[in-house]
N, C-alpha and C positions, 0 to 999 in steps of 0.2 A: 881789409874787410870792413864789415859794417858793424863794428863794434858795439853800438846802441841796439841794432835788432837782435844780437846773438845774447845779451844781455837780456831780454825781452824774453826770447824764449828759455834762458837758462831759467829766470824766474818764474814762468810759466811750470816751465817742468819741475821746479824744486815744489813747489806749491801743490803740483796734483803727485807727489809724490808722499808730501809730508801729510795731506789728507785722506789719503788711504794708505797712510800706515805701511809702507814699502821700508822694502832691504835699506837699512841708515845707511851701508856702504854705498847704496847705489846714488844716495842723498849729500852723502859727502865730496862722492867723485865730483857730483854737477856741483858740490858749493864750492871745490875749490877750483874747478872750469870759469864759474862766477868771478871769482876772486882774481882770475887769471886775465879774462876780458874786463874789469875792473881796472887793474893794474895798465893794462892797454891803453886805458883813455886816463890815467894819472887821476885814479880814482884810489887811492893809497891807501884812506880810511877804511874803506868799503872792503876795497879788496882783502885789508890786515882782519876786518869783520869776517868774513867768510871765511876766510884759511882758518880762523879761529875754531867758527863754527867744525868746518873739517876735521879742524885735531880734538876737539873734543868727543865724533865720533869714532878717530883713527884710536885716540886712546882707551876707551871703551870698548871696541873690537881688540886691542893689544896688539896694534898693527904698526908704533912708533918703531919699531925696530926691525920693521920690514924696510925694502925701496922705496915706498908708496913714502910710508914717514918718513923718509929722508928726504926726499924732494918735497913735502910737502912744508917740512923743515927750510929747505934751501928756499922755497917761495916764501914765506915769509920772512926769512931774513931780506930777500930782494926788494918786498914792498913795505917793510921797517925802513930798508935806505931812503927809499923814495918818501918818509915821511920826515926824514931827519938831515940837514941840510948843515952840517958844522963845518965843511972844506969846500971848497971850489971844485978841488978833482975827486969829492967822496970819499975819499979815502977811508978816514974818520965814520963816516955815516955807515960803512961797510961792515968795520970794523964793531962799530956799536950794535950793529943789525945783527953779527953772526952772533955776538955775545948775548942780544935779548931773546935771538932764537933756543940758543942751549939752555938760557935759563928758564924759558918756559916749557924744552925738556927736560929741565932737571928738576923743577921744582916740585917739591913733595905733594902741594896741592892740588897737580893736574896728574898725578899718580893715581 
């Protein structure tokens, strides 16, 4: 797909969502759609920015401990990999990535 334009419009819409003050769920969904077509074109930083964004309104609704937070969880851990390069076969990067993900669910200051 055309990864650059679906980007274009994710931003568009996150933008006329967030200035008129719309559902933060409905805001989340496209940030982490964003985060997703990001991750697509090896945009790692971007994409960990955005799922960020996402869990900070996923936690706020108290939605971590739904499905929703659990994949949104497992996506970040996937683009944590893609930012951390310690093996050849990832191994290691995987491994690092599920452990940074729990800890920014467990940590008391995103409670």
């Amino acid at each position: 797909g055309d990864y650059q334009k679906a980007a274009e419009h994710l931003e568009t819409a996150i933008g006329i969502l967030v200035a008129t003050n719309s559902e933060p769920l409905d805001i989340a969904v496209l940030r982490r759609q964003l985060g997703t077509v990001y991750f697509a074109q090896d945009r790692f930083e971007e994409a960990m920015q955005e799922y960020r964004r996402a869990h900070r309104i996923y936690k706020e609704k108290e939605l971590m401990e739904t499905g929703q937070g659990a994949e949104l969880l497992l996506d970040m851990a996937i683009a944590s990999a893609g930012l951390v390069n310690d093996t050849a076969d990832g191994t290691q990067s995987f491994y690092f990535a599920g452990i940074q993900a729990m800890n920014t669910r467990q940590d008391p200051q995103h409670r």
